[in-house]
C-alpha positions as CSV (number, residue, x, y, z in Angstrom):
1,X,12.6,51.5,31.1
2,X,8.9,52.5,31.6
3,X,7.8,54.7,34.0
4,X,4.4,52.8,35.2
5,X,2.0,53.6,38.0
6,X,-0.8,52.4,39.2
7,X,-3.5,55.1,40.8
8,X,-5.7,53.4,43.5
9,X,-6.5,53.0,47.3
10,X,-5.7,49.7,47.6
11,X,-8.8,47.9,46.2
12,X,-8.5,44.8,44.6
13,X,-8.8,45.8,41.1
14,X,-5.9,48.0,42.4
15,X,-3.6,45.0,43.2
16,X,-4.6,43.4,40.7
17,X,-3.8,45.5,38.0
18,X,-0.6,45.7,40.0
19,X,0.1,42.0,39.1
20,X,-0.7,41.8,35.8
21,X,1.0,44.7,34.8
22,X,4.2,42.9,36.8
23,X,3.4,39.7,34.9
24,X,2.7,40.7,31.6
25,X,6.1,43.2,31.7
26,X,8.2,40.4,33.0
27,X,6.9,37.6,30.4
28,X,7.6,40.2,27.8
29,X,11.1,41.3,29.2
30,X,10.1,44.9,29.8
31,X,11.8,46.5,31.9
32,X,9.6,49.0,34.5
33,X,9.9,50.9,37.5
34,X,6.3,50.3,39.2
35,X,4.9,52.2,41.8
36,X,1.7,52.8,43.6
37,X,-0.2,55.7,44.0
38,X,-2.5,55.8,47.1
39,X,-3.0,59.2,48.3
40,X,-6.2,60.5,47.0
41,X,-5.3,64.0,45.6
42,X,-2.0,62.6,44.3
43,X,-4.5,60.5,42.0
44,X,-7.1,63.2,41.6
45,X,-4.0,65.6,40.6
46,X,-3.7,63.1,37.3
47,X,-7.9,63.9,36.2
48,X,-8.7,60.4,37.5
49,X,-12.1,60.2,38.9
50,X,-12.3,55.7,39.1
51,X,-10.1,53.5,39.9
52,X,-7.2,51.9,39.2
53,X,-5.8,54.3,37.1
54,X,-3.0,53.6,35.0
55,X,0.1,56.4,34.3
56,X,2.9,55.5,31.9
57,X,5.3,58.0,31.3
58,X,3.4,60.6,32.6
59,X,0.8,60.4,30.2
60,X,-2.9,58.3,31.5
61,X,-3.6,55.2,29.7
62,X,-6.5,53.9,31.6
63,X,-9.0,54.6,34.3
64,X,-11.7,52.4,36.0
65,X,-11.0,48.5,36.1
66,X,-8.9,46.1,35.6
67,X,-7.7,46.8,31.8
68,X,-7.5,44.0,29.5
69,X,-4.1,41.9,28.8
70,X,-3.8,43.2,25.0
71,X,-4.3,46.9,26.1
72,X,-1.2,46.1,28.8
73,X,1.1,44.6,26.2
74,X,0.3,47.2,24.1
75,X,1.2,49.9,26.4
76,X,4.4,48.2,27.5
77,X,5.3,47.2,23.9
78,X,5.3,50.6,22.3
């Protein structure tokens, strides 16, 4: 299972990274525990300075934007 979250305040390129990650992990039959991270300095605490953000396994993918399909299936793939 991959540990996924998504840093933001709740924008909509927040949620919506939330959904496509969610889509794109269930079309593929990933398994991933999702979860949202709101708080400011929690997401500051990861060197993220533009939203969404994107952790997986503790390591940040993305930052700034809604990322691209292929980058998501390539992060959940590997």
């Amino acid at each position: 299972m991959k540990n996924v979250k998504v840093l933001g305040t709740g924008c909509a390129n927040c949620k919506a990274t939330v959904k496509l990650i969610e889509d794109i992990a269930r079309a593929m039959n990933v398994a991933v525990n999702l979860e949202k991270i709101e708080n400011i300095s929690d997401i500051m605490s990861y060197g993220v300075m533009s939203t969404p953000g994107v952790v997986i396994d503790g390591k940040v993918v993305h930052a700034g934007g809604v990322p691209n399909k292929s980058a998501v299936e390539g992060w959940l793939a590997s």
